[in-house]
N, C-alpha and C positions, 0 to 999 in steps of 0.2 A: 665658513669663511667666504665673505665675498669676491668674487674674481676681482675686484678693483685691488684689493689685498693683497691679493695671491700673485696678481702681476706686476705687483709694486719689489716683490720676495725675488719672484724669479729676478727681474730687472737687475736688481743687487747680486742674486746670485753672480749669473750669467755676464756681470759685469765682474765681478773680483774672478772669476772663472778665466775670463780673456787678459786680466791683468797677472795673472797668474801662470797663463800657458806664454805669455811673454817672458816670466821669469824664468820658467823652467826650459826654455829655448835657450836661452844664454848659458843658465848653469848648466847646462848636459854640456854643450861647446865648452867650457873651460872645463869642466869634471874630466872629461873626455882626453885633455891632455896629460891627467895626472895616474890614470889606469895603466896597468903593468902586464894585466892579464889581457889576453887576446882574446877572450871568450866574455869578458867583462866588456871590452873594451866595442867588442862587434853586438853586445845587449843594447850599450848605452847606444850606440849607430841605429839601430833598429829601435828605440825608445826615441831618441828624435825624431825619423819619419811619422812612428805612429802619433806625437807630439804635433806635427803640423797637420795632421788630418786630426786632430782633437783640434787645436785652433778654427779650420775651418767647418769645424761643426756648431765651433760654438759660433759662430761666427752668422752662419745660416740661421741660431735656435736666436740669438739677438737680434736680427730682419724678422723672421716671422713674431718674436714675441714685442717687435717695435721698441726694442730698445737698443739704440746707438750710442749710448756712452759706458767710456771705459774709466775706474776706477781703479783704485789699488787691491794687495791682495799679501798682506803683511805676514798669513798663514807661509806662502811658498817664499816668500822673501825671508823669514826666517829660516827656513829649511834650508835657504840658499846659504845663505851666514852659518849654521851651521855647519853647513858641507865644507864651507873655506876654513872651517876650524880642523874639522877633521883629517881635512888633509893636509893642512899647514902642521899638526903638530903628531901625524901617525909615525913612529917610531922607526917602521920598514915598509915596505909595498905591499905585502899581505896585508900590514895593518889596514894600509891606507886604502885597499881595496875593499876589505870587508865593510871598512868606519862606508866607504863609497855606497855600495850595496846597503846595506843598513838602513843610513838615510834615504835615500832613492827608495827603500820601502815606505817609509815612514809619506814619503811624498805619495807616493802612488795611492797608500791608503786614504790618503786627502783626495785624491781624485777619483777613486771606487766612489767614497759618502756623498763627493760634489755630483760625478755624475748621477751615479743612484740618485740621490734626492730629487735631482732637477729632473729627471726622467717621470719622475709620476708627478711631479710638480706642472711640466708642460703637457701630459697626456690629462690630467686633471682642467687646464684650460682649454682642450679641445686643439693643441696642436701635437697629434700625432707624428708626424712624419721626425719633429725635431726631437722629441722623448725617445723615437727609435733610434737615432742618432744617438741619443746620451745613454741608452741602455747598449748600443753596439759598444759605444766606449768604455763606459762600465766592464764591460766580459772583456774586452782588450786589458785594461789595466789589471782584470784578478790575473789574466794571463802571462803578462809581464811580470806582478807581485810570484809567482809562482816559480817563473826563471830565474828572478832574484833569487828566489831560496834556493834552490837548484844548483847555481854559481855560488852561494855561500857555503853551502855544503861540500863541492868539491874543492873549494877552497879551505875550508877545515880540515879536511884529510890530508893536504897537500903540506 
């Protein structure tokens, strides 16, 4: 494939990527109000910080790959609409925590593929430092996907 190609790919990526971590900053904010659980509720705290250092990676990997435009990113905006369903219509507060958890995986694994992908996709054009970026966030997100299950679990038993 020719890099003219390849940084046509990423340009799109890394563009529904930044339109995307803008969604996912809002919904953890309202998510966040509807958590019941205290252990849920300080994941999703610490899932926004690490949220805004995924922003300003991507943000870094768009400068170096010279692309300044931001797009949509109808993957997490759906994810978003689902989450407002889930919790609009969970039965009790366990429900509505796990339906929370749940989703919130399902998000994360969009952002394991996203960054994975983009990481050998930018170390394949010759920009290293910003593929290291997307493979740090990669092992952050399997990391978060893993407390997820963690918190679903003792919410199971509970």
């Amino acid at each position: 494939m020719a890099d003219d190609n390849l940084k046509q790919i990423v340009a799109q990526g890394l563009s529904a990527m930044k339109a995307g971590s803008d969604v996912a900053a809002k919904a953890t904010d309202e998510i966040s109000n509807d958590v019941s659980s205290p252990e849920l509720k300080a994941a999703l705290q610490e899932g926004n910080q690490t949220s805004q250092q995924w922003a300003q990676r991507i943000d870094r990997a768009m400068q170096q790959a010279g692309n300044g435009q931001q797009g949509d990113n109808p993957v997490l905006e759906a994810h978003y609409e689902v989450s407002r369903r889930i919790r609009q219509q969970a039965p009790d507060s366990n429900s509505r925590d796990l339906g929370i958890i749940a989703n919130g995986q399902l998000a994360l694994h969009y952002w394991i593929a996203a960054f994975g992908t983009m990481a050998n996709y930018l170390n394949k054009l010759g920009l290293e430092d910003a593929g290291r970026e997307m493979k740090q966030s990669t092992d952050e997100a399997k990391q978060a996907d893993e407390k997820h299950t963690m918190l679903a679990e003792q919410l199971l038993r509970s």
